[in-house]
N, C-alpha and C positions, 0 to 999 in steps of 0.2 A: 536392592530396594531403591524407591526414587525417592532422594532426598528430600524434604520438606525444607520450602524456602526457608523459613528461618532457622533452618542448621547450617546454611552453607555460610562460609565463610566469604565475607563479604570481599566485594571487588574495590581495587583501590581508586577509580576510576568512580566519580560518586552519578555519573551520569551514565556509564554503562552500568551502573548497580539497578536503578532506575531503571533501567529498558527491560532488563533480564527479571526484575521483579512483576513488572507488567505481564511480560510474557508467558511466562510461567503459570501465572496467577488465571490466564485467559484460557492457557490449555487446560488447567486443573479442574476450572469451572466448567467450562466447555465443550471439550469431548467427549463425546459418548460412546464408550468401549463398545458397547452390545450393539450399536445399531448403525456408527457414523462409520463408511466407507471411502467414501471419494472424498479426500480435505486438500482443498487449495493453499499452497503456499505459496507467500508474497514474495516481497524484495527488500530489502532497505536494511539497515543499522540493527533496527530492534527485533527484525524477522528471524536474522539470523540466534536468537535465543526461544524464539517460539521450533522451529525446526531441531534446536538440540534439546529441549524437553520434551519432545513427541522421541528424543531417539533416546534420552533416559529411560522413557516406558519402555522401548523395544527391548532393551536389556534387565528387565524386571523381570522374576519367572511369571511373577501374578498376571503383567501387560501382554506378554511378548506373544501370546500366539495371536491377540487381537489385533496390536499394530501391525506384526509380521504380513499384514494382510490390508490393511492400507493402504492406497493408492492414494500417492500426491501427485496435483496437479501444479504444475509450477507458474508464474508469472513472466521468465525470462532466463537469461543465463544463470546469475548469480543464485535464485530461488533453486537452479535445477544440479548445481553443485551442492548447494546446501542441502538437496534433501539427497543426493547422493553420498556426502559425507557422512549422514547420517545413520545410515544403513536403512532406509526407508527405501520401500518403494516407490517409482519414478512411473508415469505418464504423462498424457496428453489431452487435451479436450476434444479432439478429432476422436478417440474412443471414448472418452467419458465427458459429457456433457451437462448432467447434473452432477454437481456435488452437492454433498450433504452442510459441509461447512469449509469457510475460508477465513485466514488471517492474513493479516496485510498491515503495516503500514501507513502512517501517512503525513503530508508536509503539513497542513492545516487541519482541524478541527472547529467547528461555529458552535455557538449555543443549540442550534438545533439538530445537529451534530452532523451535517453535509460538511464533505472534506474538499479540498485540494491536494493532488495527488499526482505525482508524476516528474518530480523535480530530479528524483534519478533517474529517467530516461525509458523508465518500462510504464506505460499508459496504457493502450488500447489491452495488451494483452493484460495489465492488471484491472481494466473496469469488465472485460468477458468474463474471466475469472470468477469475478465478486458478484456480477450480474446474474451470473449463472446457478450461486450456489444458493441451499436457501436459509442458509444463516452469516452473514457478514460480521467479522468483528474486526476492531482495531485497535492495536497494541502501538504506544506511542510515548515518548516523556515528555515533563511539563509542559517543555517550549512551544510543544504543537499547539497547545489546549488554547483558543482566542478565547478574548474577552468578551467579545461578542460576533464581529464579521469575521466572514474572510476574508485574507488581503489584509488583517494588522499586521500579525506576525508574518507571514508568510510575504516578502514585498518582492522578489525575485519576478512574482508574475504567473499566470494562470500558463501550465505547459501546454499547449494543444498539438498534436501530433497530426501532421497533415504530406499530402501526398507533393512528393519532392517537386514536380515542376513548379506547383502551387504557392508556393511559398512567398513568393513577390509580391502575387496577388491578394494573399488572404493576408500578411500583413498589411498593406496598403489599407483592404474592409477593415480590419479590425480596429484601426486608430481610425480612419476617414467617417466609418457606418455604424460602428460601436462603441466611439469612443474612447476607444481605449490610449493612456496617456503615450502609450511606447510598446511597437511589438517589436520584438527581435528575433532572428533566428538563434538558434542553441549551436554555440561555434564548443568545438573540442579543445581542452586542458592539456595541458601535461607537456607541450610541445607538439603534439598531435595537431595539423594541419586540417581545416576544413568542419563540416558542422558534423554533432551528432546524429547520429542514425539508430533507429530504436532498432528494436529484432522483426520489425517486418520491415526494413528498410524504408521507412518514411524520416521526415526532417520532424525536427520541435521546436515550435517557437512561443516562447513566455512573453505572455501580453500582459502589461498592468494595467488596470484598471482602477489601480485604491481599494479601498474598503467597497467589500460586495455584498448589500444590504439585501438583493435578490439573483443569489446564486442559481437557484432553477431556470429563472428566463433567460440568465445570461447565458445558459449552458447553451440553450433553447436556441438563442440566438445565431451565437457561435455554430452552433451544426447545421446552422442554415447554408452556411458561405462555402461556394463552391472550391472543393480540393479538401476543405476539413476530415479527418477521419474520425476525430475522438480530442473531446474535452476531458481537460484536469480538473474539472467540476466535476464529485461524486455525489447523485441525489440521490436522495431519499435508500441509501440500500447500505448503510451501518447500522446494525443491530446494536452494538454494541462498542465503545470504546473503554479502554484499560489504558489513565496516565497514569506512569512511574514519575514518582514527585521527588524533590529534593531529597525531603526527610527520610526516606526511606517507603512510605506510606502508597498505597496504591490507591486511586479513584477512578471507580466504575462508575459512567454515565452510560444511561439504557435509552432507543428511541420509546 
């Protein structure tokens, strides 16, 4: 049987309790056994609880010939372990190019529910993904949820993924032609020498900008500048967000 969130016993971690509540809560409302075939999974902290509640159904007699049959399309590395840990099914968008539906992630959310996304390092391949499928949802705790723009919470910087020679250049437009207070490039952690590199082998560089009162132009803008591949601006294509709150309590905001 798949557990019903409020039997499980809670996590002692009050902010992973929160993620996995979200998650949970997005697949149970949102899946549809009888018709939903191609489902994108994302990346990030709270994804990986959306991926092991599609693999609690796999193990259900009631679920299991439906999921058994599932095809997830993944976001990057980390999504593609995860749905392989799962016992789900694994492809690509080179063979499946619509999906039915995707969950994801994300570093920001606005009032009007356009995201920033891409501060883990998988962007272009998470906006095809989400672009592609034709329901969008996102699974996310409090912190994400702005008060109103983006760029309160989120001050790291808009990620934009751009083509490696480019990099000098499109920082330079970004603060000179946009404004923008400070672009850097995405240098690597851990002791690791040199910048990141997403999964199609391009650079990231997080521009700040402040508070982003109009996130569509500035996407608009940014994809003008030659060498850009893909902004961390997500318009208009969330259907749906699911915050996991302190208290326990989940809040779904619908476009």
């Amino acid at each position: 049987m798949v557990p019903e969130i409020s039997q499980l016993p809670r996590l002692s971690d009050q902010l992973e309790e929160a993620k996995r509540k979200a998650a949970y809560r997005a697949i149970d409302e949102n899946i549809d056994f009888e018709n939903h075939k191609i489902i994108g999974i994302g990346s990030g902290s709270t994804v990986v609880y959306v991926a092991e509640r599609l693999g609690q159904y796999l193990k259900d007699e009631k679920y299991a010939s439906k999921v058994s049959q599932f095809i997830c399309i993944p976001t990057g590395f980390q999504s593609k372990k995860l749905i392989l840990d799962n016992g789900l099914q694994l492809s690509n968008m080179e063979l499946y190019s619509q999906l039915d539906i995707a969950f994801d992630g994300a570093d920001e959310v606005d009032y009007n529910l356009q995201l920033i996304k891409g501060g883990g390092g998988c962007l272009f391949q998470e906006k095809l993904v989400s672009s592609n499928a034709k329901k969008f949802i996102i699974v996310a705790d409090y912190r994400k949820k702005s008060p109103k723009y983006l760029g309160t919470n989120w001050v790291q910087g808009v990620p934009i993924e751009v083509v490696p020679s480019a990099y000098v250049s499109v920082c330079k437009d970004l603060e000179n032609k946009l404004g923008a207070k400070k672009a850097v490039l995405r240098e690597c952690k851990g002791g690791k020498a040199g910048p990141v590199v997403t999964d199609n082998n391009n650079f990231i560089i997080d521009a700040d900008f402040g508070t982003i009162e109009d996130p569509k132009q500035l996407h608009k803008d940014i994809k003008l500048l030659v060498g850009v591949i893909e902004t961390g601006l997500f318009i208009d294509n969330a259907a749906k967000v699911y915050f996991g709150n302190e208290d326990g309590s989940v809040e779904l905001v619908s476009k």
